[in-house]
N, C-alpha and C positions, 0 to 999 in steps of 0.2 A: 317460861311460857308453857302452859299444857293447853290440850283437847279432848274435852271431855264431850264422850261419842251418848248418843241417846240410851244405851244399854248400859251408862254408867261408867264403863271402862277412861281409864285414862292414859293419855300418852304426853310424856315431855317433847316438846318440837324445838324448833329451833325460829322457824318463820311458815307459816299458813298465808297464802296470796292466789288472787286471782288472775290468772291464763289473760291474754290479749284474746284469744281462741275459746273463751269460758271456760275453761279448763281452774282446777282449785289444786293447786300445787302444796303441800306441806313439805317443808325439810326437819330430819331428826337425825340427830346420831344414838339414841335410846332405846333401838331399836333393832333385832335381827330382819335380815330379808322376809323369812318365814311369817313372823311375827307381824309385820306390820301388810305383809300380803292375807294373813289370815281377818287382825281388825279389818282390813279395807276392804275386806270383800262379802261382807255380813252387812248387807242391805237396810238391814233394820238399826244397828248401830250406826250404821253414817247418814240415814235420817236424817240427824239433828246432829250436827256438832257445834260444840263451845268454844271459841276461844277464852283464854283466861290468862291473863299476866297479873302476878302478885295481889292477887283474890279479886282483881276488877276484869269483868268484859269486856272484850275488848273487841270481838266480831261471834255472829254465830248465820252458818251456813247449815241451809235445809235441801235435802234432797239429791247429794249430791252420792249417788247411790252406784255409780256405776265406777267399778275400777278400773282403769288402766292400762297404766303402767309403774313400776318401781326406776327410779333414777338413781344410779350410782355417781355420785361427786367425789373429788377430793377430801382427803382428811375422815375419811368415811363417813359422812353425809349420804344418807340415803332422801330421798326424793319420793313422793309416791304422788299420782295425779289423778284425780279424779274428776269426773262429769256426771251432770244431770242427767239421767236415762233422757234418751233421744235429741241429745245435743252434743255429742261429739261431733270433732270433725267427720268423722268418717258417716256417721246419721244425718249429718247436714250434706253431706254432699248427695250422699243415697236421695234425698229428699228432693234435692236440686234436680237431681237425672230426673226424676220421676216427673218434676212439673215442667222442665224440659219436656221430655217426652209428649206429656199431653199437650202441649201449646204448640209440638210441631205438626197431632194427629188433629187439630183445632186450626190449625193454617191450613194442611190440605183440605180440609172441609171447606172453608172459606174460598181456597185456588176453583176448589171446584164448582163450586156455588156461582160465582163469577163467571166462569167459563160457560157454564149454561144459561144465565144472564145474557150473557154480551151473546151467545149462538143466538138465543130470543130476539134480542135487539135487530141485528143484523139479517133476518129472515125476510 
């Protein structure tokens, strides 16, 4: 099975699958650390990648542009995981504080909205 990245390059994997978390996990052993931190972090190459098993397709993942992390396994299996820019975990939580945030500055407006209501009322 290879992955053929949108700038051509090719890499033998082992298994390419997708994260519970969106996250796109590839495993290789064809690979140095170096090497496979350099493919994956050249935006323009991981664009578009191909899966390909024995000259048929067999999946292809766009956009998944941002790197990581590298995973060290057993048997020397390297791991590398990647995300669509602004969907890691960590941009979705950023995202979450923020609309938190505004829904609780959107509650005190409404406490207070109320409060001078019910003063109105009761005059």
């Amino acid at each position: 099975m290879k992955t053929i990245f949108n700038d051509g390059q090719e890499l033998q994997i082992q298994q390419a699958s997708l994260q519970a978390d969106g996250g796109l996990l590839f495993k290789t052993i064809s690979a140095t650390e170096e090497q496979l931190r350099t493919m994956f972090s050249d935006a323009f190459a991981t664009r578009r990648m191909t899966i390909q098993e024995r000259n048929a397709t067999v999946a292809e993942y766009e956009n998944y542009t941002r790197f990581d992390a590298i995973v060290k396994y057993t048997a020397g299996i390297m791991g590398v995981l990647m995300y669509k820019e602004g969907e890691s975990p960590d941009d979705r939580m950023k995202a979450l504080e923020a609309a938190n945030e505004a829904l609780m500055e959107k509650n005190d407006m409404l406490e207070q909205c109320i409060l001078e209501m019910s003063e109105l009322v009761y005059q």
